[in-house]
N, C-alpha and C positions, 0 to 999 in steps of 0.2 A: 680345613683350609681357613686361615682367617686373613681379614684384609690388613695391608699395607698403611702401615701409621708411621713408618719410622722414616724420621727425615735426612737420613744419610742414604737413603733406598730410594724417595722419591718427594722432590721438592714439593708438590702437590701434594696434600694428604687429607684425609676424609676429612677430618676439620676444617678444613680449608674446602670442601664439600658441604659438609655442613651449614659453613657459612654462608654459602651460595642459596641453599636451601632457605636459610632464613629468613634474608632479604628476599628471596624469589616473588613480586606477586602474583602470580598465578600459582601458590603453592596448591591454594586453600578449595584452587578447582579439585586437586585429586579426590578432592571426599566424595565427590558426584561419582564414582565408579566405583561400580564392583572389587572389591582387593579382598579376597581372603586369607592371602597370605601376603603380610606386609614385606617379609626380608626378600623374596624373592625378586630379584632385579629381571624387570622383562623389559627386555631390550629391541623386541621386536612388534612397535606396535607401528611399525613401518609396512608389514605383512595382514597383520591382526589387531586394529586394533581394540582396547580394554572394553570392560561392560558399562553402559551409563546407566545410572539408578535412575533413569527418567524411561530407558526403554524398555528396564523391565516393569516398570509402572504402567506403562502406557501400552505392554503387548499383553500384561495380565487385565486391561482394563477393556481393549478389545475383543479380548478370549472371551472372556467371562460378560460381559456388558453388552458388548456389539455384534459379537459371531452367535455369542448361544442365546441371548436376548433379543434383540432386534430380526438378526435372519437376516435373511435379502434385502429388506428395509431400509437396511445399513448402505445400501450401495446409492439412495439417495437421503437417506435421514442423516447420518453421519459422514456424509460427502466423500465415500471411497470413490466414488468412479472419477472425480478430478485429484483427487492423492497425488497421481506423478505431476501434476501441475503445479500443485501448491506448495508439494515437498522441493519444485525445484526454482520458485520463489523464495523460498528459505534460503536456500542455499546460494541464490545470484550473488547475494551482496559478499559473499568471501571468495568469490572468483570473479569480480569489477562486472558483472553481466544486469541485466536490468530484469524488471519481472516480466514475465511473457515470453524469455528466452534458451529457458531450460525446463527439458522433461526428466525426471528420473524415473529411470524403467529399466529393465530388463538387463543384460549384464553388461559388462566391457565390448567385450569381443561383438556383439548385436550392434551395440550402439556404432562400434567403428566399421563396420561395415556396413551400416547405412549409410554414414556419414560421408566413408570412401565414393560411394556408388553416388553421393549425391553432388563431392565435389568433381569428380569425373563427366555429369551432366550439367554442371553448371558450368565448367571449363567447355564445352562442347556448345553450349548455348552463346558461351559469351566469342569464342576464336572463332566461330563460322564453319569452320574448315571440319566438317562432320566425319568425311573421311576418311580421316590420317588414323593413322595410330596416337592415342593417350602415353603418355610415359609418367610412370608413379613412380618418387623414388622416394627411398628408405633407406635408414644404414644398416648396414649388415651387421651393426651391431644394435639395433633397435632392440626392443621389449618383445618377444617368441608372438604372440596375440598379432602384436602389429604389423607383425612380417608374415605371419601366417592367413591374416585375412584379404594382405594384399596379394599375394599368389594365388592364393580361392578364388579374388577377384579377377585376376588376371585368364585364369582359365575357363573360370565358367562365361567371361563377356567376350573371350578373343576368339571362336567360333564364329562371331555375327561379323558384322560390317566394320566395326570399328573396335580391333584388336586393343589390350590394354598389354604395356610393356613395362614391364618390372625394371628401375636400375638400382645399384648396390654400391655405384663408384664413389661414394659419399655426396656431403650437401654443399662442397665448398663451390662447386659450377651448377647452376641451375638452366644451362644454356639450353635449350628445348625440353628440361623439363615439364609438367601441364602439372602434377596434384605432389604434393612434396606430404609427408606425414610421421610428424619425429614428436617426443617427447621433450616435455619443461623439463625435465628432472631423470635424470639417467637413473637407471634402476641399479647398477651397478657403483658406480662413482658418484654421484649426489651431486656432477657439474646441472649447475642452472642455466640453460639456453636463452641467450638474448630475445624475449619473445617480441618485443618492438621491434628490435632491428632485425630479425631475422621474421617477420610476419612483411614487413613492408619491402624487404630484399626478394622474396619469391614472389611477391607482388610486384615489385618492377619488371622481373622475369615472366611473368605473366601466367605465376603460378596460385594456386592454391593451397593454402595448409591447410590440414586436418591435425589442431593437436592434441597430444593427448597427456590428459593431466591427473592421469592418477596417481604417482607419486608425488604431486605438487597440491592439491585441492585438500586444504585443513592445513596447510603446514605453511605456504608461499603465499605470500601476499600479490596476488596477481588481478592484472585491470584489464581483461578481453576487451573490452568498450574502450577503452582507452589505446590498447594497443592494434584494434584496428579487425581484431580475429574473425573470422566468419562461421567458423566451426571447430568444433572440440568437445571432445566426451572423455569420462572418468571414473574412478570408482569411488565406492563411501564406506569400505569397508578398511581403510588406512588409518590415514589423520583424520576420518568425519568419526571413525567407529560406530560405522553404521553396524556391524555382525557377520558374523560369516556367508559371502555369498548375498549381501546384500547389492540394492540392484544399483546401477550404474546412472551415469547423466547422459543428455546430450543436449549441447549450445548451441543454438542458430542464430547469428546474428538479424533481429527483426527485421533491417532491410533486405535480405536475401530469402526470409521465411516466402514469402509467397513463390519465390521461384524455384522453391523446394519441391525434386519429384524421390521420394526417397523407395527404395526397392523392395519393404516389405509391407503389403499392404493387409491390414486388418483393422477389426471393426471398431477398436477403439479411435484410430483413426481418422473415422468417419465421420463427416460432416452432421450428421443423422441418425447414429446407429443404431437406432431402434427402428429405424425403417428397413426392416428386415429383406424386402424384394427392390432395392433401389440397387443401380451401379454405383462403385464408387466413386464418391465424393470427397478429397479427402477435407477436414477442416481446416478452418484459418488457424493461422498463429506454428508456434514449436508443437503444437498440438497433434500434426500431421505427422512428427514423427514416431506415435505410437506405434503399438502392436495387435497384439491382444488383449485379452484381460491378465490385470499388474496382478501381483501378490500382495496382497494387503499387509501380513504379515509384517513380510519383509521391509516393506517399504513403512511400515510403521517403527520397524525398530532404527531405521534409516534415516528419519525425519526425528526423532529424537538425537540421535546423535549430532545431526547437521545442526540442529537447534541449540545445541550445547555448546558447537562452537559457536554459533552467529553470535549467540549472548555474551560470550571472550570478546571477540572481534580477532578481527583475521591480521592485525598491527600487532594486537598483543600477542599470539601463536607465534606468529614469524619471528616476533625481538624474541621471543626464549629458545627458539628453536637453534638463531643465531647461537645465542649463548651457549647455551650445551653445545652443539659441535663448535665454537671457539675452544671450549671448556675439554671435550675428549681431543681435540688435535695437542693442545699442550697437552695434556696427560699421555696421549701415545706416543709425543714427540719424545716427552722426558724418559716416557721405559722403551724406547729404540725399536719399537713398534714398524712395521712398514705401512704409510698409510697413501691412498688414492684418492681421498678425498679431500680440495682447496679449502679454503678458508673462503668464508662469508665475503661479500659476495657471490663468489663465484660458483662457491655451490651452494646447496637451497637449506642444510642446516638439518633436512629429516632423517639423513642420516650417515654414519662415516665407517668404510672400508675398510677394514684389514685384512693383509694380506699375509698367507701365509700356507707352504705348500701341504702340512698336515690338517687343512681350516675343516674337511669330514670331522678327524679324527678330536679334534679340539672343541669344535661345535658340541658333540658326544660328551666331554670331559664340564665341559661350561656346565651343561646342561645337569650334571652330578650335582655340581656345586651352587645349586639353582640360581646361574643364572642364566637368561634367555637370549640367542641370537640368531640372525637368518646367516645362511649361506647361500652363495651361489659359486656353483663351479668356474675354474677350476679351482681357485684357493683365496676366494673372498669372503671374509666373515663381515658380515653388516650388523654394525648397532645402531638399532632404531632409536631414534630419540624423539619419540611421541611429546609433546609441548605439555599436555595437562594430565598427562600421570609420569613422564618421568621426571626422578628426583637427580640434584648431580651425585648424589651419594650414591644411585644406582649405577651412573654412568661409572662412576670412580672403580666402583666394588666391579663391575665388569670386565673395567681393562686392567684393572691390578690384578685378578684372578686368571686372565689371560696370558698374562707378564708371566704370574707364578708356573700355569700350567708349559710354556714355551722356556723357563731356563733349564 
C-alpha cells in the first residue's frame, strides 16, 4: 500500500502535509519521545499515550538511585511521600487550577468516586434538607467508568437514610437535579462541553458538577479557576503520557477543601500519619483526598510526562491540536469519509471520528498497514491526534489508507 500523492485523487496531498510539518512549531518536541519506528503512523495517543525520554530517564534514575540505593530513605530524602502533591502542582497550571488544589493518585475510576460521594455531601450540607433523596444525573451516553461508579454509588448509599437516585433523561433540564457529572470531551465525538456555561447553569439549578477531564487534560486549554469548577478528576495517561495505567488526578477547589468529607479514608490522608494509634484526622488542603500509599513508580513516569507538557504550554498543545483536526476534517471531507466530529471550536481537536459499519474489520486492516487507531463500538474509528508526536503526514497517511482500504 502506498500513500496518495496524486492530485486528481485528492486535493490535499502529503506535500501539502509536509508542508504543515515544516512550518509546525512544536515539531521539534517529537524528539522528546520514544519512536522506534518512525513510518509507523499512531494515531491513537488519545488512548496511549507515546514514551517521553524524560521518563525513562527519570524511572531508570529512581530504580537504580532511589529504590536500590536509598531504600526507605527515599520516602523522606527524596520526597516520595508528597509526590502526588507536587506532581499535581505541576500539572495545575494546564488545567487553569492553582497549586494546593490537585492530588494525582490512584486511578480514574477512585478518584470519581470520591469525588461523586463528596459532591453528594456537600449538596446535603449546603440544601438542608438531609432527608430527601440525591438525584445524580449522567447521560446515558457518558464514558462506562462514569456511569458505572454512579450506580455503585447509588446502591451502596440508598439503603441508609438518604437514597441516591440515578437519572439518564439527559442534561438539558437540571430541574431537581442535586450532583450533575459529565465530561469536557466526549470520548466518542470530540464535542467540547461549554464548561462556563454549563458549570454556572447547574449552579443556578442548585447543582453540583463533578467533571471529568480525561480526554481533555494535555490537549484543551481549560481554566477550572476561571470557570468556577469545584471538582473534577482525570487521567495522565492520554495527552499528559503519563504510561500505562498511570495514576489519575483529583481538583478541589481550595474554597470547598475544608468542607471536604471524602469516603475513602486512609493513612495517607492523615493529618499525622505516623501517629500510628490516633483517630482519624484527615489533613488540610487536596491533601485529604489521599489514600494509601501512591506508587512511586508510577507516578514518577507521570510527572515526567505532565512536565513535558507544562514546558509546551497548554496555548501551544491546544493551537496544534486545532490544527490537525481542522487538517483531518478537510482531508475526510475530500475522500467522502463519514465524520462525527465538528470543527474547532466545537470540538476539542484530540480527536476525529469515523464512521463506518466494517470499523472492527478495518481497524484489523489499518493496523497491517501500520497505521494505529482506536475503535469503539458500534462503527467509530477514532484518530488520535496527540499535539507533540503527531505529524500531519501521519494524519494524511491514515485517512488515505483508510479511503484506500473502504473503496
Amino acid at each position: 500500500m502506498t500513500d496518495r500523492t496524486d492530485d486528481d485523487v485528492a486535493m490535499i496531498t502529503r506535500a501539502d502535509a509536509e508542508a504543515c510539518d515544516a512550518t509546525d512549531p512544536l515539531a521539534h518536541w517529537r524528539d522528546e519521545f520514544v519512536i522506534p519506528d518512525d513510518h509507523l503512523a499512531y494515531l491513537d495517543g488519545n488512548s496511549l499515550g507515546r514514551t517521553p525520554k524524560r521518563a525513562v530517564d527519570a524511572l531508570r534514575h529512581v530504580v537504580e538511585q532511589q529504590w536500590a540505593g536509598d531504600l526507605i530513605a527515599s520516602w523522606w530524602e527524596h520526597g516520595w511521600l508528597d509526590l502526588p502533591l507536587r506532581a499535581g502542582d505541576t500539572l495545575a497550571p494546564l488545567i487553569g487550577a492553582l497549586p494546593g488544589e490537585i492530588a494525582v493518585h490512584d486511578s480514574t475510576t477512585v478518584c470519581l468516586f470520591q469525588l461523586v460521594n463528596v459532591a453528594i455531601d456537600l449538596h446535603r450540607t449546603r440544601d438542608g434538607d438531609v432527608g430527601r433523596p440525591i438525584v445524580v444525573a449522567v447521560e446515558a451516553t457518558e464514558f462506562p467508568t462514569d456511569r458505572y461508579v454512579i450506580d455503585g454509588i447509588s446502591v451502596l448509599r440508598s439503603p441508609g437514610d438518604v437514597p441516591v437516585v440515578v437519572v439518564r433523561h439527559g442534561l438539558d433540564d437540571l430541574q431537581g437535579v442535586d450532583v450533575v457529572v459529565r465530561s469536557l470531551v466526549d470520548y466518542r465525538t470530540a464535542r467540547l462541553a461549554a464548561i462556563v456555561e454549563e458549570t454556572r447553569r447547574a449552579n443556578d439549578a442548585g447543582a453540583i458538577t463533578v467533571w471529568d477531564l480525561s480526554h481533555a487534560a494535555g490537549v484543551v486549554a481549560v481554566d477550572l479557576e476561571g470557570a468556577g469548577v469545584e471538582l473534577a478528576a482525570g487521567c495522565t495517561y492520554k495527552f499528559l503520557n503519563g504510561g500505562p495505567g498511570a495514576p489519575a488526578f483529583t481538583y478541589v477547589r481550595r474554597s470547598v477543601q475544608d468542607d471536604v468529607v471524602q469516603p475513602i479514608w486512609g493513612w495517607f490522608a492523615q493529618r499525622d500519619q505516623f501517629a500510628m494509634d490516633r483517630a482519624f484526622d484527615p489533613r488540610d488542603g487536596v491533601g485529604r483526598m489521599l489514600n494509601g500509599t501512591p506508587g512511586i513508580l508510577g507516578l514518577t513516569a507521570a510527572v515526567a510526562g505532565i512536565s513535558l507538557a507544562a514546558d509546551v504550554g497548554i496555548d501551544a498543545i491546544a493551537g496544534k491540536a486545532a490544527r490537525l483536526s481542522d487538517f483531518a476534517l478537510d482531508v475526510a471531507g475530500e475522500l467522502g469519509l463519514t465524520c462525527s466530529t465538528l470543527r474547532t471550536p466545537a470540538s476539542s481537536g484530540g480527536h476525529v471520528s469515523i464512521h463506518h459499519d466494517d470499523a472492527t474489520e478495518l481497524q484489523r486492516r489499518l493496523a497491517s498497514e501500520r497505521v494505529i487507531v482506536d475503535k469503539r463500538d458500534p462503527d467509530v474509528l477514532r484518530f488520535g491526534l496527540s499535539p507533540l508526536t503527531t505529524r500531519f503526514v501521519d494524519v494524511h497517511r491514515g485517512l488515505t489508507t483508510l479511503a484506500d482500504l473502504i473503496a
